[in-house]
N, C-alpha and C positions, 0 to 999 in steps of 0.2 A: 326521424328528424324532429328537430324541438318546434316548436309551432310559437311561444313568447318569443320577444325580443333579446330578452336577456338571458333565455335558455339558448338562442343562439348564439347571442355574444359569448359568453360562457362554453359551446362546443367550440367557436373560432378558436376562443384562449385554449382553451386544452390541446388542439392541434399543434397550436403554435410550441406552448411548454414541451408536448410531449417530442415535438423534434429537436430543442434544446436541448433537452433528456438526454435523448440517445446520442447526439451529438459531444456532449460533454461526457458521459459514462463511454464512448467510444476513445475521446483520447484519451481519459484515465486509462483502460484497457494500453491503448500504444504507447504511453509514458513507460508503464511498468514492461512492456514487452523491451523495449530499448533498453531500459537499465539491465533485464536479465541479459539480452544479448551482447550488451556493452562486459556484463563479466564474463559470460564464456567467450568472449574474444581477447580476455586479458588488457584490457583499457585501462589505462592509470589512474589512478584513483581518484585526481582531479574532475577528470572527466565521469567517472562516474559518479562521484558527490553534486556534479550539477544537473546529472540527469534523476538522481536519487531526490533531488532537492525540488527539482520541476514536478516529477509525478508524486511527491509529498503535495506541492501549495496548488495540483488538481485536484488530488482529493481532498482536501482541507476545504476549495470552491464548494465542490460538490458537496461536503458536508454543509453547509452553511447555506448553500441554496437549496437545501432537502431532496437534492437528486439524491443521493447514500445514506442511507440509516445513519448514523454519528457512530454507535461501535462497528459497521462493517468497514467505513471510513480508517476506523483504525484499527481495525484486525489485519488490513491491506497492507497498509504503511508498518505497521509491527511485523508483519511478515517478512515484506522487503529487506526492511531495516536488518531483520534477522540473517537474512542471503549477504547482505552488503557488509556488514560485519566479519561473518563469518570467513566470507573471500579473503579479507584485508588480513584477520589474525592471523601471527602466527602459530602454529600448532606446539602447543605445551606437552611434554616429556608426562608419560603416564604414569604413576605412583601405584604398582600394583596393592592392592589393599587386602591384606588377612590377618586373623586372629588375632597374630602376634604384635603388628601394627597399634590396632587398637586396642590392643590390653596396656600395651606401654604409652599411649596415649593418655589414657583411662589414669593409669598410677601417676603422672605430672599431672 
């Protein structure tokens, strides 16, 4: 235990941060848990651009009040974004690609 004054005040404050902390990195965690379960229950897009959009501007919080490192902030959100995407495209007709392809490429 701190014995100054303001070794004390200073453990109060960390207590106090450190349950902000996990209070806020806990709904980021539920932000994103909602949006993946908003797509595997096939929710219209609407609805999941607003949940896409909420667990974006939490960790955008969190980045900005140094609870998330700034690129884990956004490895999260590139993640997502990546899922959320993916869901919505359509699936593009595949171009098998050999030799012959690319040599006739090549000569145009």
């Amino acid at each position: 235990m701190a014995n100054k004054t303001s070794a004390k005040k200073a453990a109060r404050q960390s207590v106090k941060r450190q349950a902000i902390n996990v209070a806020r990195k806990t709904s980021i965690k539920t932000a994103f848990k909602k949006v993946t379960t908003a797509l595997q229950e096939g929710k219209t897009e609407a609805e999941i651009q607003k949940l896409f959009n909420d667990a974006q501007s939490k960790c955008a919080r969190a980045k900005g009040k140094k609870t998330l490192h700034a690129k884990t902030a956004s490895r999260k959100v590139s993640r997502l974004a990546l899922k959320v995407k993916a869901h919505f495209e359509q699936p593009v007709a595949e171009v098998k690609v050999t030799k012959k392809t690319v040599a006739k490429k090549a000569k145009k």
